[in-house]
C-alpha positions as CSV (number, residue, x, y, z in Angstrom):
1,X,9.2,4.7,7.4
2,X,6.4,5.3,5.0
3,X,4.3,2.9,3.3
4,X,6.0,4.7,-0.3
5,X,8.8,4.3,0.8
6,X,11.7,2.3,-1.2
7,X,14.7,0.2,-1.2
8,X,17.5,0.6,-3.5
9,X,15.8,-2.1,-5.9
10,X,13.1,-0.3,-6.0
11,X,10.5,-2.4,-3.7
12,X,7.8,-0.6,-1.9
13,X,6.1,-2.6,1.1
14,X,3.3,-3.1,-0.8
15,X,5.8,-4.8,-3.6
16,X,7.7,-7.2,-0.9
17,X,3.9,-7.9,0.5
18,X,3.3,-9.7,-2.9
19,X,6.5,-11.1,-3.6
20,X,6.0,-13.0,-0.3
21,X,2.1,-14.0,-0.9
22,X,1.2,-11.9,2.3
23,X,-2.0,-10.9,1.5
24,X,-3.6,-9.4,4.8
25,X,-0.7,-7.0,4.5
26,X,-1.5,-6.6,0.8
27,X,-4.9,-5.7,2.0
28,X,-3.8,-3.5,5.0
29,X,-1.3,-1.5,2.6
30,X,-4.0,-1.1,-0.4
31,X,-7.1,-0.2,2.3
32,X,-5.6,1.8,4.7
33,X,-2.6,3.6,3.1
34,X,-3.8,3.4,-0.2
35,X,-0.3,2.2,-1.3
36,X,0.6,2.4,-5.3
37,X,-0.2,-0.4,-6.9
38,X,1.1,1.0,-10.1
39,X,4.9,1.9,-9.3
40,X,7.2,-0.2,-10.4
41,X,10.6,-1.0,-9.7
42,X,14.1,-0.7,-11.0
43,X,13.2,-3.6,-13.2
44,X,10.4,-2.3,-14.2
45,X,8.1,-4.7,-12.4
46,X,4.9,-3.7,-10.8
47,X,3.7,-5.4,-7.3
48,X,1.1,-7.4,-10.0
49,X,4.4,-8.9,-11.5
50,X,5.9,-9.8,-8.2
51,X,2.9,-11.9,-7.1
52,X,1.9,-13.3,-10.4
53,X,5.7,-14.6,-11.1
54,X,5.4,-15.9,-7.8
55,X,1.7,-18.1,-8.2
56,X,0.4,-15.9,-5.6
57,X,-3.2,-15.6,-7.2
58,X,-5.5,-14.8,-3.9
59,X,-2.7,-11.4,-4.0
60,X,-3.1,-11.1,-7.5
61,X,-6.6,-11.7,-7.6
62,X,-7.3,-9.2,-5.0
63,X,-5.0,-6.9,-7.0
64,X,-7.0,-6.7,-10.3
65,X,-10.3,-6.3,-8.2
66,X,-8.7,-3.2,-6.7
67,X,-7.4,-1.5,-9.8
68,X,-9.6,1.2,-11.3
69,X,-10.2,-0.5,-15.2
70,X,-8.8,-3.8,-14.6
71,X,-7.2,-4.2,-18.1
72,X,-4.6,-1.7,-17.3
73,X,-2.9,-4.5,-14.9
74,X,-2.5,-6.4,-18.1
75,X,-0.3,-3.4,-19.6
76,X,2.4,-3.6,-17.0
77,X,5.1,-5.4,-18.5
78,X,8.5,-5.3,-17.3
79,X,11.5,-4.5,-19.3
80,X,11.3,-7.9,-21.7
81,X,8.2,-7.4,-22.4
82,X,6.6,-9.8,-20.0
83,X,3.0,-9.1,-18.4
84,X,1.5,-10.3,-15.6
85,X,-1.1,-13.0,-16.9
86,X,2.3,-14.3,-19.3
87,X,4.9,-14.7,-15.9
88,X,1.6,-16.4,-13.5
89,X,2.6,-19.8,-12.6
90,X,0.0,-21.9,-10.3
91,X,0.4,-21.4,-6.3
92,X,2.9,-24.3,-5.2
């Protein structure tokens, strides 16, 4: 399997990575396979979305220092609209 590879939702590894906080792997995907950190899925949520509406902030942290201009994570939004910094809730 390849690292842009995707299941029928749309998730990459690098998207499940975030959704489950997993930030070594987050690293390991974005470092060595230089996984997208743009794509989105069938919802139109980007792996930004996934950890932010999760309160995953070391990932999404470590996501905005690895995008090229780190306002474009803020123009992600999914299909209702919803960006990143709006769906963040605190780490519980």
């Amino acid at each position: 399997s390849d690292v842009a590879d995707c299941d029928p939702m749309g998730w990459s590894p690098l998207a499940l990575a975030c959704f489950q906080g997993q930030l070594p792997v987050v690293r390991f995907l974005a470092e060595r396979h230089r996984a997208q950190m743009e794509r989105v899925d069938r919802d139109g949520l980007a792996p930004l979305h996934l950890a932010a509406m999760r309160g995953h902030l070391p990932v999404l942290r470590y996501l905005l220092s690895r995008l090229r201009h780190k306002g474009d994570a803020f123009y992600f939004a999914d299909k209702v609209s919803s960006t990143s910094t709006s769906t963040a809730e605190p780490e519980r």
